[in-house]
Each structure stands twice: as C-alpha cells, then as structure tokens.
HTML snippet that shows the backbone in 3Dmol.js (N, CA, C, O; Angstrom):
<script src="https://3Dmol.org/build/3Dmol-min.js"></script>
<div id="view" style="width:600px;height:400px;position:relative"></div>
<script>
const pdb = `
ATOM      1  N   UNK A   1      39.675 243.652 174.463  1.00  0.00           N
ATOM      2  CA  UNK A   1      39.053 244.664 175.276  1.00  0.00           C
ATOM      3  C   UNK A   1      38.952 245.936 174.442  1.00  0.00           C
ATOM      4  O   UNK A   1      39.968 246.239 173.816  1.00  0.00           O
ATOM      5  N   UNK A   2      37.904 246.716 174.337  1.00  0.00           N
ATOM      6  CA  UNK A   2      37.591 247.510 173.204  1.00  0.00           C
ATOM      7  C   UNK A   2      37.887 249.044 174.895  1.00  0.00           C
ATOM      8  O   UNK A   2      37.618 249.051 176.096  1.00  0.00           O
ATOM      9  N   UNK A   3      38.620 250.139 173.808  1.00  0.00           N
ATOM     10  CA  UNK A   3      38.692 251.362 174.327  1.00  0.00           C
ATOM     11  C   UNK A   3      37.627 252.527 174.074  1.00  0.00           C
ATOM     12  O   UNK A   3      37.206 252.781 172.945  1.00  0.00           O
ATOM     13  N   UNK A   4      37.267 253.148 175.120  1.00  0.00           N
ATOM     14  CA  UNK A   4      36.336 254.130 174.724  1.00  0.00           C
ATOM     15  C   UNK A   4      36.844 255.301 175.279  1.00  0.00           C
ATOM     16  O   UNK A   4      37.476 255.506 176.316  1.00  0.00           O
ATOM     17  N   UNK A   5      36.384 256.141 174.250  1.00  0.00           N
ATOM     18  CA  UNK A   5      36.306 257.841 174.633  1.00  0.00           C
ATOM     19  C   UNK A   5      37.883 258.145 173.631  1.00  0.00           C
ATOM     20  O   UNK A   5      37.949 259.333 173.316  1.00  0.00           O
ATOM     21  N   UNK A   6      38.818 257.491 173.230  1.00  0.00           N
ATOM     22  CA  UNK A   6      39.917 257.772 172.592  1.00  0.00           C
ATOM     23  C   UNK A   6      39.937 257.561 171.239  1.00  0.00           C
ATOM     24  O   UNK A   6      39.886 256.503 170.612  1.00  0.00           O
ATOM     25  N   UNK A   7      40.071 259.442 170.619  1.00  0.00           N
ATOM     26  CA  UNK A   7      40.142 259.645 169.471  1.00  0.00           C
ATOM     27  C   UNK A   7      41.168 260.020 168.680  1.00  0.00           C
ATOM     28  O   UNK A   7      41.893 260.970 168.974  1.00  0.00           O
ATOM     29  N   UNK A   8      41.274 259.511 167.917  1.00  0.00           N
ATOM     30  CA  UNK A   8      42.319 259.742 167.213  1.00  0.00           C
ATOM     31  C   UNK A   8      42.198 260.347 165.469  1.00  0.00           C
ATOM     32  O   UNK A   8      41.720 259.626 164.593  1.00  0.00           O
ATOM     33  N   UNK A   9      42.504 261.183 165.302  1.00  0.00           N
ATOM     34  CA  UNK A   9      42.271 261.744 164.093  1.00  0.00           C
ATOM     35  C   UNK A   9      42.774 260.753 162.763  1.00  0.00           C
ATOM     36  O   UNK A   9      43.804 260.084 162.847  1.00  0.00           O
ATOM     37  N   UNK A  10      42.106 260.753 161.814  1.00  0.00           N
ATOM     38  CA  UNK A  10      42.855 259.500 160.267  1.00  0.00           C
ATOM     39  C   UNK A  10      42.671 260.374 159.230  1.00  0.00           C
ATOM     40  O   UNK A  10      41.956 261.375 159.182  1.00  0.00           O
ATOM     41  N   UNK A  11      43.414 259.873 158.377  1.00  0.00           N
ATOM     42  CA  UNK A  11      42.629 260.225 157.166  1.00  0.00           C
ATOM     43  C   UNK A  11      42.601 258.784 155.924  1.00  0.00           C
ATOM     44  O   UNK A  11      43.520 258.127 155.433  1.00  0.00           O
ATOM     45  N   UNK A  12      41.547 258.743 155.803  1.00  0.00           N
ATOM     46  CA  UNK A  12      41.664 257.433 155.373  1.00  0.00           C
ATOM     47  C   UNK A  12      40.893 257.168 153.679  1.00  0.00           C
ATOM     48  O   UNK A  12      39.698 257.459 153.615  1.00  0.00           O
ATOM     49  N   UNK A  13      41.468 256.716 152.571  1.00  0.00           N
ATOM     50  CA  UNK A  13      40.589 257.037 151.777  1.00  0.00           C
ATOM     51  C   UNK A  13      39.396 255.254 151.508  1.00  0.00           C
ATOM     52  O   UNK A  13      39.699 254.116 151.149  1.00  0.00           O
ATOM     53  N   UNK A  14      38.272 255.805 151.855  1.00  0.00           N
ATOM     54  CA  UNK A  14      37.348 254.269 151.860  1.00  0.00           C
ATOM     55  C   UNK A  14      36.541 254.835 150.871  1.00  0.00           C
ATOM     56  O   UNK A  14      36.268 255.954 150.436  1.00  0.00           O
ATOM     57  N   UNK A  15      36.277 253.745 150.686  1.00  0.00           N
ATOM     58  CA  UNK A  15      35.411 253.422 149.603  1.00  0.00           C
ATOM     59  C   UNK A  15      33.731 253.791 150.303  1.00  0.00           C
ATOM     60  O   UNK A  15      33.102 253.186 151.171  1.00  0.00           O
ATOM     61  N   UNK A  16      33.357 255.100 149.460  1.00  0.00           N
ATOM     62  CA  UNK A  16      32.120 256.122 149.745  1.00  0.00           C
ATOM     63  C   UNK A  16      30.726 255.306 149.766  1.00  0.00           C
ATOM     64  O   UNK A  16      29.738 255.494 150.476  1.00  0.00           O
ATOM     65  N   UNK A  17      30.909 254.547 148.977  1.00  0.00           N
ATOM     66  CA  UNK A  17      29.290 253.770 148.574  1.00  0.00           C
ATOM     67  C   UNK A  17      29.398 252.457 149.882  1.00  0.00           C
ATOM     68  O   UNK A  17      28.623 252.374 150.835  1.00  0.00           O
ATOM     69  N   UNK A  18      30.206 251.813 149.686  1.00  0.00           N
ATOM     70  CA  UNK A  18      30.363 250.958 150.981  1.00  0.00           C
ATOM     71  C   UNK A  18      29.955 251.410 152.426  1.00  0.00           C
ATOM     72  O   UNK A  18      29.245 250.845 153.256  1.00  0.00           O
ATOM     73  N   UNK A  19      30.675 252.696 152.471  1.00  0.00           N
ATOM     74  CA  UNK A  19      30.371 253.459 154.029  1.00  0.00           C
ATOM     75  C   UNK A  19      28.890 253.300 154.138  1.00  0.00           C
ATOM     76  O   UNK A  19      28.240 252.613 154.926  1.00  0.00           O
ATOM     77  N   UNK A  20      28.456 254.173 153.067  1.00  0.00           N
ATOM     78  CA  UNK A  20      26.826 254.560 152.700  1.00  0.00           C
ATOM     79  C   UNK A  20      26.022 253.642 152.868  1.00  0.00           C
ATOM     80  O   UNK A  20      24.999 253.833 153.527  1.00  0.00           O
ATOM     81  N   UNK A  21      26.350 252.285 152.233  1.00  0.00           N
ATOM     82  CA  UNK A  21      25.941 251.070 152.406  1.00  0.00           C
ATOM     83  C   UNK A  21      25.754 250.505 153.992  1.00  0.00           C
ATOM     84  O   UNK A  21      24.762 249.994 154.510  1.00  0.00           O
ATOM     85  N   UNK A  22      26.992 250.772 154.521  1.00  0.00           N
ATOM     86  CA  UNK A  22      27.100 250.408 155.887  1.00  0.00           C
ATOM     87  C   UNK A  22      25.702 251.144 157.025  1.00  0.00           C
ATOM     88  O   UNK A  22      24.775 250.730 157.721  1.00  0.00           O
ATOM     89  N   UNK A  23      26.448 252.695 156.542  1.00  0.00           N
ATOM     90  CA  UNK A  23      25.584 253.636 157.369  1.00  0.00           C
ATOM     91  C   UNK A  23      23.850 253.227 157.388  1.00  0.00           C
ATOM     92  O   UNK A  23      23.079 253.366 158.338  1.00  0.00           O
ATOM     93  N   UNK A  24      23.534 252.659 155.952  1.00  0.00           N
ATOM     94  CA  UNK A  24      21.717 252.781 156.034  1.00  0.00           C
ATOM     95  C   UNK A  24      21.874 251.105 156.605  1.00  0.00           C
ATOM     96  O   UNK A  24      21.077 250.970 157.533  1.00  0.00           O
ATOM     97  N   UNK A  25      22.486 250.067 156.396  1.00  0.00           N
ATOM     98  CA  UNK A  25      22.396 248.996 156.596  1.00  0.00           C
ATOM     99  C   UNK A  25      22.297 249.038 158.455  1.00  0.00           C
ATOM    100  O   UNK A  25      21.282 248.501 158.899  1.00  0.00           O
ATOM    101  N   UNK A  26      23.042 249.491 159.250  1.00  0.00           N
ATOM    102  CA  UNK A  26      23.169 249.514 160.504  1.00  0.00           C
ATOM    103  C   UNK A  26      22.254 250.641 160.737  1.00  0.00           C
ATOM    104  O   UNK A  26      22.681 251.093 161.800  1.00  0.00           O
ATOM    105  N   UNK A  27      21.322 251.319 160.411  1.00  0.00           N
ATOM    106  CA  UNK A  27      20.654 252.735 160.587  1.00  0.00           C
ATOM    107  C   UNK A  27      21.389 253.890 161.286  1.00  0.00           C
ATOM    108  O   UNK A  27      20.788 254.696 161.997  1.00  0.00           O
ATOM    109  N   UNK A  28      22.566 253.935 161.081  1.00  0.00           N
ATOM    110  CA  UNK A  28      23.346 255.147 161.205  1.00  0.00           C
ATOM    111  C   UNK A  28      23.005 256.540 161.434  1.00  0.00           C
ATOM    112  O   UNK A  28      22.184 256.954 160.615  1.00  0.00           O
ATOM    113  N   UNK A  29      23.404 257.436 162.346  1.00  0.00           N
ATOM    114  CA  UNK A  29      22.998 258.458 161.172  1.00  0.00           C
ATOM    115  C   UNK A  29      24.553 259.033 160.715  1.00  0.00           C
ATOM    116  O   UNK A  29      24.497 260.079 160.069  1.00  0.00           O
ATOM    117  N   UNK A  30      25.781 258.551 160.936  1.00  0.00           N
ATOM    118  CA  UNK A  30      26.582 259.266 160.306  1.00  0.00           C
ATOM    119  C   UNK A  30      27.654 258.304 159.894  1.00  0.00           C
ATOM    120  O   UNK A  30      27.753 257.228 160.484  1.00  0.00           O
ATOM    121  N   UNK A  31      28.320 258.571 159.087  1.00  0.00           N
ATOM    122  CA  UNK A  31      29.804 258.122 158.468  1.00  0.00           C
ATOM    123  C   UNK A  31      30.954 257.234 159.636  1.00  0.00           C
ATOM    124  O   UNK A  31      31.584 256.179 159.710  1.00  0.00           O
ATOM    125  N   UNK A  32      30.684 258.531 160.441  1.00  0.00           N
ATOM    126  CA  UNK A  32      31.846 257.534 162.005  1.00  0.00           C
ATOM    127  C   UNK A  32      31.342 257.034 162.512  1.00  0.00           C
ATOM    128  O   UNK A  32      31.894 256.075 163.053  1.00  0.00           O
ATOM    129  N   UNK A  33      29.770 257.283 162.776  1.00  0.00           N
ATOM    130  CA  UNK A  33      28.997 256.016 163.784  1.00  0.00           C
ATOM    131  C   UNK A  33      29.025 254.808 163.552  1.00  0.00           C
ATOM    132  O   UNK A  33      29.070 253.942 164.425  1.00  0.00           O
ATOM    133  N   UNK A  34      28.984 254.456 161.402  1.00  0.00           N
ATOM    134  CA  UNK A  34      29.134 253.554 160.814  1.00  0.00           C
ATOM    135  C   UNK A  34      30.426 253.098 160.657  1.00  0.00           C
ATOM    136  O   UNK A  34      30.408 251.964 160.179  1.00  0.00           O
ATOM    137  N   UNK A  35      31.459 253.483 160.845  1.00  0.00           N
ATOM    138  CA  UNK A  35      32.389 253.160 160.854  1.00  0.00           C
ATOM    139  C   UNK A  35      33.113 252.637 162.006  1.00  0.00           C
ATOM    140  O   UNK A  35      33.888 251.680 162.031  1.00  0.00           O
ATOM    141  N   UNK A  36      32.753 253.395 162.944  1.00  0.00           N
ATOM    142  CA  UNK A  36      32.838 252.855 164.372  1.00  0.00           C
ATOM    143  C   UNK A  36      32.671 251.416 164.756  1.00  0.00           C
ATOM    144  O   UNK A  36      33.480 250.575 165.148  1.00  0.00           O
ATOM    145  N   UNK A  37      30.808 251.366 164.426  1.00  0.00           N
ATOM    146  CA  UNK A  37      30.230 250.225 164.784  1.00  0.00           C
ATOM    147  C   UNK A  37      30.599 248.523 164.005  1.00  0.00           C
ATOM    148  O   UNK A  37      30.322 247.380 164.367  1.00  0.00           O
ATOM    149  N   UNK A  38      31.338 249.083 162.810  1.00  0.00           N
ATOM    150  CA  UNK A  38      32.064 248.205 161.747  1.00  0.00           C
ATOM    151  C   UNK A  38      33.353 247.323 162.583  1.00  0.00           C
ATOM    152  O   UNK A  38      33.587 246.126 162.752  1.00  0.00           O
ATOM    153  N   UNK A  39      34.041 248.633 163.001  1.00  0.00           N
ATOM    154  CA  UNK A  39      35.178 248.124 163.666  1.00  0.00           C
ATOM    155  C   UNK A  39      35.243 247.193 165.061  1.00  0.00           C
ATOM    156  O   UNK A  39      36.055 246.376 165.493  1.00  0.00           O
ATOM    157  N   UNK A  40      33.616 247.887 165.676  1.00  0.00           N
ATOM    158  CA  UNK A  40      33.625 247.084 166.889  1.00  0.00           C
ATOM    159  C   UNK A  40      33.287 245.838 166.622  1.00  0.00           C
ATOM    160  O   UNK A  40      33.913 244.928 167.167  1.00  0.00           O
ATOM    161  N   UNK A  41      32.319 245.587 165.806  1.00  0.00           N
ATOM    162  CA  UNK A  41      31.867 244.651 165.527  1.00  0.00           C
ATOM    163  C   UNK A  41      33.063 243.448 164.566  1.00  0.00           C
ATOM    164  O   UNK A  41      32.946 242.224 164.508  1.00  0.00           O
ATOM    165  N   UNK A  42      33.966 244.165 164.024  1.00  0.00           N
ATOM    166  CA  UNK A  42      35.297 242.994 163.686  1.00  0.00           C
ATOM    167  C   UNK A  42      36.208 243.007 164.602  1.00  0.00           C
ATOM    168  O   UNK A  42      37.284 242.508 164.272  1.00  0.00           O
ATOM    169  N   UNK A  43      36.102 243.485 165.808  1.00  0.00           N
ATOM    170  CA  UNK A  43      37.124 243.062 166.962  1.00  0.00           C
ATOM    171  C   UNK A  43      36.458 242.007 167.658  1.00  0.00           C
ATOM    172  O   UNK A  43      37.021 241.067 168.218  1.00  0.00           O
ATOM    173  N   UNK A  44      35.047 242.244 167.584  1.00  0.00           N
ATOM    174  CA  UNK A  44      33.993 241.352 168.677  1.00  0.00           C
ATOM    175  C   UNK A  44      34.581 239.713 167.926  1.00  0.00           C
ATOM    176  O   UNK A  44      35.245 238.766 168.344  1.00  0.00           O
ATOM    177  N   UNK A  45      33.786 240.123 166.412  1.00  0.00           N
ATOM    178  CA  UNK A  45      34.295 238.669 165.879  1.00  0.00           C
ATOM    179  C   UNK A  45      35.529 237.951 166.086  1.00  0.00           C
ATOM    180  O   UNK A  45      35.554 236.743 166.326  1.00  0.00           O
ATOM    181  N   UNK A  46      36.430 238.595 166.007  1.00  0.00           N
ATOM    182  CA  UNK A  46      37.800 238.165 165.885  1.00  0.00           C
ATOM    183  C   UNK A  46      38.495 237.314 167.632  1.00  0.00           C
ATOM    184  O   UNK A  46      39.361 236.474 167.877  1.00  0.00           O
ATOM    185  N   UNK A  47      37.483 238.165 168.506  1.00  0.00           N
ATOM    186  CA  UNK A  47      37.925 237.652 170.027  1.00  0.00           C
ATOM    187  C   UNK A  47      37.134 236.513 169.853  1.00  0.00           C
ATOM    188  O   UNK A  47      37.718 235.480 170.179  1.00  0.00           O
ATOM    189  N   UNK A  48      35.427 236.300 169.239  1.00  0.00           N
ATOM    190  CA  UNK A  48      35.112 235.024 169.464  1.00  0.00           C
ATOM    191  C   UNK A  48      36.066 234.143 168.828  1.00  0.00           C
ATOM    192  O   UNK A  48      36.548 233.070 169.190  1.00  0.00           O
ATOM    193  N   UNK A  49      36.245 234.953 167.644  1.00  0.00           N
ATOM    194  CA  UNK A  49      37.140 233.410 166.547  1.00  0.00           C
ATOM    195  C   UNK A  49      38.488 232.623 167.441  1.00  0.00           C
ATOM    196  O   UNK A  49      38.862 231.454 167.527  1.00  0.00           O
ATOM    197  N   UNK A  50      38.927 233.822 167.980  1.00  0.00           N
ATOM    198  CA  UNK A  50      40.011 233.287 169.541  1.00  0.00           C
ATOM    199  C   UNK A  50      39.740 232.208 170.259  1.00  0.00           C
ATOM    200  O   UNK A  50      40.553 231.336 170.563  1.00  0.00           O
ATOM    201  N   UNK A  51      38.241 232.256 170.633  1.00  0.00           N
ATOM    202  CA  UNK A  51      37.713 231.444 171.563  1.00  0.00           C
ATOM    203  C   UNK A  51      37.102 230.312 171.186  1.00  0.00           C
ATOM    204  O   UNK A  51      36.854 229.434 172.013  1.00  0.00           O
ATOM    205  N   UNK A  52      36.766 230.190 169.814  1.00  0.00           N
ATOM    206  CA  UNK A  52      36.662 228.541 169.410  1.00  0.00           C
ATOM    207  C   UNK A  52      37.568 228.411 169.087  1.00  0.00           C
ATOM    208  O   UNK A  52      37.736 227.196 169.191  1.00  0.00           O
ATOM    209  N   UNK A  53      39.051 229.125 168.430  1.00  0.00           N
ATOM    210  CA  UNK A  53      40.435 228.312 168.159  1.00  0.00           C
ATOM    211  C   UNK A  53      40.788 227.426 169.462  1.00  0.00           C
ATOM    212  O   UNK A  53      41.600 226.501 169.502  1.00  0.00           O
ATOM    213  N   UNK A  54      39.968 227.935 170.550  1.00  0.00           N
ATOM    214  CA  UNK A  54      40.923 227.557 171.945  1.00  0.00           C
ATOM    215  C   UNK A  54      40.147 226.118 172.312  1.00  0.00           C
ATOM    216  O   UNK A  54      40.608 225.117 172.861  1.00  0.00           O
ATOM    217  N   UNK A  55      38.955 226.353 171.865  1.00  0.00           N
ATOM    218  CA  UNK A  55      38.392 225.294 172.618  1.00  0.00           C
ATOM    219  C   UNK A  55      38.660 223.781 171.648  1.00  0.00           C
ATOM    220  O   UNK A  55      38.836 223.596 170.444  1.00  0.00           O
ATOM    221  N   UNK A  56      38.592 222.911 172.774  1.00  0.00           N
ATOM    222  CA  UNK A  56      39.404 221.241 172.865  1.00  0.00           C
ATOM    223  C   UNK A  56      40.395 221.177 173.169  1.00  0.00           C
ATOM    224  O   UNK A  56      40.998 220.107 173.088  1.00  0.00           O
ATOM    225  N   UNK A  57      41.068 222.487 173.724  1.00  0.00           N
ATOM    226  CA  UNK A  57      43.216 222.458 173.399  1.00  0.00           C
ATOM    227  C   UNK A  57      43.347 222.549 175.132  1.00  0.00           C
ATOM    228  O   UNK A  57      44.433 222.736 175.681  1.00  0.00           O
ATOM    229  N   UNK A  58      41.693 222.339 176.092  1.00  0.00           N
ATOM    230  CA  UNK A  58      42.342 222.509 177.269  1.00  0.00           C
ATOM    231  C   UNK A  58      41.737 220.908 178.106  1.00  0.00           C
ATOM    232  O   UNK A  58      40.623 220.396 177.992  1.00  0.00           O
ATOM    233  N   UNK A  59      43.114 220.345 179.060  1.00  0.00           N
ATOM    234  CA  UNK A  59      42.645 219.205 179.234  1.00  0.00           C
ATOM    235  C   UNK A  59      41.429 218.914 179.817  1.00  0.00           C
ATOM    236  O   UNK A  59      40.966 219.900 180.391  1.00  0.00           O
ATOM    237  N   UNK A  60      40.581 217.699 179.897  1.00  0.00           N
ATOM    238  CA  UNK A  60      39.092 217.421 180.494  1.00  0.00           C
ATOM    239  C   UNK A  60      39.592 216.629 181.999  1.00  0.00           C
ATOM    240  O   UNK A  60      40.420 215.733 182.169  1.00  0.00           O
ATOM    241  N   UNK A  61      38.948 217.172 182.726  1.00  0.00           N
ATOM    242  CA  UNK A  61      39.348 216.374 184.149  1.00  0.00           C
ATOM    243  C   UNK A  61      38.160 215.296 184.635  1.00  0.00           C
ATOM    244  O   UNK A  61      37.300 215.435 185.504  1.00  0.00           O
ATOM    245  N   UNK A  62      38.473 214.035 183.635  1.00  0.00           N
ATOM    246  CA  UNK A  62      37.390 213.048 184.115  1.00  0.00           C
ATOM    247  C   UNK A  62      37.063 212.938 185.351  1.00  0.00           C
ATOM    248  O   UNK A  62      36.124 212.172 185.565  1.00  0.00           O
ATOM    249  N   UNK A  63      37.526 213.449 186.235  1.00  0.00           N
ATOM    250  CA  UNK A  63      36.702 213.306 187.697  1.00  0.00           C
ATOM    251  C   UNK A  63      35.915 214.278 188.284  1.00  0.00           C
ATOM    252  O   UNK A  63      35.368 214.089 189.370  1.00  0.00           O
ATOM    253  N   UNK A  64      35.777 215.670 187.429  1.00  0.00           N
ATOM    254  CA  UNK A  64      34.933 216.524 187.716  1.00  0.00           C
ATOM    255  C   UNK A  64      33.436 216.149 187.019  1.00  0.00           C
ATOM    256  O   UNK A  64      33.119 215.793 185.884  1.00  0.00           O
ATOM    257  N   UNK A  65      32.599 216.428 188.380  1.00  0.00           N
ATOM    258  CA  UNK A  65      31.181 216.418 188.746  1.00  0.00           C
ATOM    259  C   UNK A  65      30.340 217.535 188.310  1.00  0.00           C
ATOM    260  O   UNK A  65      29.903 218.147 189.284  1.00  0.00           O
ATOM    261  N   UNK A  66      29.944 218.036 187.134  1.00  0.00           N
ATOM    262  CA  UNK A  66      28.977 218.867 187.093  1.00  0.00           C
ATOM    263  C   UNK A  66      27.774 219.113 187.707  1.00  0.00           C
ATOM    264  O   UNK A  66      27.381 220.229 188.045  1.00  0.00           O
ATOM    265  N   UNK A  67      27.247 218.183 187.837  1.00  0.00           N
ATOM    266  CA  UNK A  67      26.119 217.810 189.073  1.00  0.00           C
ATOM    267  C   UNK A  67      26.643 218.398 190.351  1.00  0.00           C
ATOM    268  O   UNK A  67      26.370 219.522 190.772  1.00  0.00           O
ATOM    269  N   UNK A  68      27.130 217.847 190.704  1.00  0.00           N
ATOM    270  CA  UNK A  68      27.172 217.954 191.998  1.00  0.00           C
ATOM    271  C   UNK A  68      27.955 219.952 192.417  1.00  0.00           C
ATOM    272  O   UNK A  68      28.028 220.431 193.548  1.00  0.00           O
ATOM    273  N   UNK A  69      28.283 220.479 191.438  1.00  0.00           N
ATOM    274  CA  UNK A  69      28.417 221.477 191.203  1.00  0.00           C
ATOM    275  C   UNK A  69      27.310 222.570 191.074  1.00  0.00           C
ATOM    276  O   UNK A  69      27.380 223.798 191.125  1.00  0.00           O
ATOM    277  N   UNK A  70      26.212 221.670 190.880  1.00  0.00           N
ATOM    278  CA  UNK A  70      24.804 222.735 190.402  1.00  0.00           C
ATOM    279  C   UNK A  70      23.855 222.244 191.968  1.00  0.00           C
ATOM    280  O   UNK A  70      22.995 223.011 192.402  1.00  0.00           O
ATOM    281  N   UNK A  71      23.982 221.698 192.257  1.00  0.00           N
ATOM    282  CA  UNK A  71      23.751 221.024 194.033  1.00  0.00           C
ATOM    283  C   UNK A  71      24.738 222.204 195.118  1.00  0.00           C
ATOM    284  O   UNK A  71      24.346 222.388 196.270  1.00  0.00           O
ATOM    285  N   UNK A  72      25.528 222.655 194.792  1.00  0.00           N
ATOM    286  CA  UNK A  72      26.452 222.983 195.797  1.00  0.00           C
ATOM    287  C   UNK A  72      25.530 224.198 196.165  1.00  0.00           C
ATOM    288  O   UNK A  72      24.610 224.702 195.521  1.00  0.00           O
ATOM    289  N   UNK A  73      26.043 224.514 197.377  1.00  0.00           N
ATOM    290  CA  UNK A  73      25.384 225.804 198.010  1.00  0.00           C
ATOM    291  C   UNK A  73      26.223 227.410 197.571  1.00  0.00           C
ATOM    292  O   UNK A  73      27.445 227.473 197.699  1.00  0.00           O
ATOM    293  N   UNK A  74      25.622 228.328 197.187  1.00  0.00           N
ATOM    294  CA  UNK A  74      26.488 229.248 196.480  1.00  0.00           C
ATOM    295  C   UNK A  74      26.822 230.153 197.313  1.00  0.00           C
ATOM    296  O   UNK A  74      27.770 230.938 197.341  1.00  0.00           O
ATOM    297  N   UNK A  75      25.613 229.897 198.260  1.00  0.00           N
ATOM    298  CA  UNK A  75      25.661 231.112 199.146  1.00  0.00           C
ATOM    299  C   UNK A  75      24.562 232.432 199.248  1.00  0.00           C
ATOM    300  O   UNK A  75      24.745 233.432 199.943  1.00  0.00           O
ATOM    301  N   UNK A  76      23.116 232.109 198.181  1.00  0.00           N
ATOM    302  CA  UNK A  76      22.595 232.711 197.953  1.00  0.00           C
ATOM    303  C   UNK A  76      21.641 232.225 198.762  1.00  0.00           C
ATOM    304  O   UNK A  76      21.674 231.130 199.323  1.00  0.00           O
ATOM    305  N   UNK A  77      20.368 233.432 198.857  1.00  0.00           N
ATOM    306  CA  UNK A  77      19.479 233.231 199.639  1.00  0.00           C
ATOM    307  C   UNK A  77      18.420 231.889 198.823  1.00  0.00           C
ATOM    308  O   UNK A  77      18.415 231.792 197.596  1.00  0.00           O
ATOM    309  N   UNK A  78      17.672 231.042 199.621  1.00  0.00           N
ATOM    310  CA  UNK A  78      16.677 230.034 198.906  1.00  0.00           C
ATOM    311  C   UNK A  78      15.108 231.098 197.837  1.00  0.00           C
ATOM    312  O   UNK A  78      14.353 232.006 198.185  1.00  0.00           O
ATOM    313  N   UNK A  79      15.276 230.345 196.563  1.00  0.00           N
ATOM    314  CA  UNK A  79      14.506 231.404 196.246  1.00  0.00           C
ATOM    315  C   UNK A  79      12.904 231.064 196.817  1.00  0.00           C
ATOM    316  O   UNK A  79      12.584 229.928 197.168  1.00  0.00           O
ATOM    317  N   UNK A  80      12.111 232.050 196.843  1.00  0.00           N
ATOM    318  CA  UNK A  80      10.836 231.480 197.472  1.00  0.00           C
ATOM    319  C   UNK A  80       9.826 231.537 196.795  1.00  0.00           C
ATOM    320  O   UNK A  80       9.739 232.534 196.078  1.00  0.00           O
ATOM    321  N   UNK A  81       8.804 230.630 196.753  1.00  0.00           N
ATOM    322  CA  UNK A  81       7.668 230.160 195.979  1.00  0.00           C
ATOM    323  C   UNK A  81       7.026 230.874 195.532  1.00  0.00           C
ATOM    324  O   UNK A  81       6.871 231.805 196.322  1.00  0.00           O
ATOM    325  N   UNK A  82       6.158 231.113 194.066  1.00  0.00           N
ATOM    326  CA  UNK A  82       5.127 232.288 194.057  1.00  0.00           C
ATOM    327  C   UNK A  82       3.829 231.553 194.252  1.00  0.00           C
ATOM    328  O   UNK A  82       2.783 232.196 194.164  1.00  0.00           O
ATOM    329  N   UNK A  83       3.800 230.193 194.522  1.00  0.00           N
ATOM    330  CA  UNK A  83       2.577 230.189 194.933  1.00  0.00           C
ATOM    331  C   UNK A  83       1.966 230.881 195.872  1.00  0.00           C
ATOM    332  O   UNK A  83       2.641 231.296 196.814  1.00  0.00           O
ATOM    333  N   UNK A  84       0.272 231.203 195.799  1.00  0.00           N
ATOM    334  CA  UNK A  84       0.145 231.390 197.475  1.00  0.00           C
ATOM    335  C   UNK A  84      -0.045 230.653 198.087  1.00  0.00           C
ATOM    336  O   UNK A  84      -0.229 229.469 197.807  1.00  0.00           O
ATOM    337  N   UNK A  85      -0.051 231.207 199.178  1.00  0.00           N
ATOM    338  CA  UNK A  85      -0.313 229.902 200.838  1.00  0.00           C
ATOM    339  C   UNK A  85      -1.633 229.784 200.625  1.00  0.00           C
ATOM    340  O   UNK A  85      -2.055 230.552 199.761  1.00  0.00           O
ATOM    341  N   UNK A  86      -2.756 228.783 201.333  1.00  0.00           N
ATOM    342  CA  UNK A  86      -3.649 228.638 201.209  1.00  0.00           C
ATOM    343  C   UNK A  86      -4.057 229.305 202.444  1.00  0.00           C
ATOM    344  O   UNK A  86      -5.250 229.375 202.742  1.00  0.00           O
TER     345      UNK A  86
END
`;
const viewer = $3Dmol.createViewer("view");
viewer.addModel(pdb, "pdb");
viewer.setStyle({}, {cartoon: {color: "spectrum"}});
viewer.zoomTo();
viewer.render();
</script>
C-alpha cells in the first residue's frame, strides 16, 4: 500500500546522470517527480512479484463451478438492448 502526502526530508548522494536519465525518460519535469515515480513504480513491481510467488501455493477446490458462478444473479439490474424496437 503506497503512502501519500508524507514527506520526509534525505539527503542522498545518487548518481546525477541516471536521475537525468530517469527524469527525460519518464518526461519529468523535476528530480523528485523522477524519483518519486521510480520508487513507486519498484514497490508496484515488487507487490506483483508477491503475487506470482503466491500463485499455485493455494489449494484448487475441484468442485467449484465457474459457470455456474457467471449464471448466478448478482443482483444487478438486466442490462437492456440497444437495439430499437420496431
């Protein structure tokens, strides 16, 4: 779960041409935007990489019906035709 609005001051020494790199590569216009969007974007990855480690590790319940799951009534209204009436 990614936090917003909380800043925290760094000082960090990175590598200048990389940032730069980053900044025109993502069309940036600044140093923290690019840096920002770096970080979100390796948390994003890292939760998917979570989520194929997980998958096969949960049991399959041979008696569940997908079908009959996409049949079930949801509770929504019937959608209605765009034909017109004649």
């Amino acid at each position: 779960m990614m936090c917003k609005n909380i800043h925290m001051p760094t000082n960090l020494a990175l590598d200048d041409r990389l940032i730069e790199d980053a900044r025109r590569a993502g069309s940036h216009k600044s140093k923290k935007e690019a840096v920002t969007a770096a970080l979100e974007e390796y948390v994003r990855k890292r939760e998917q990489m979570r989520i194929l480690e997980a998958f096969g590790t949960f049991p399959i319940d041979p008696a569940y019906d997908y079908k009959s799951e996409r049949r079930r009534n949801t509770g929504h209204a019937p959608k209605r035709s765009l034909r017109r009436r004649p």
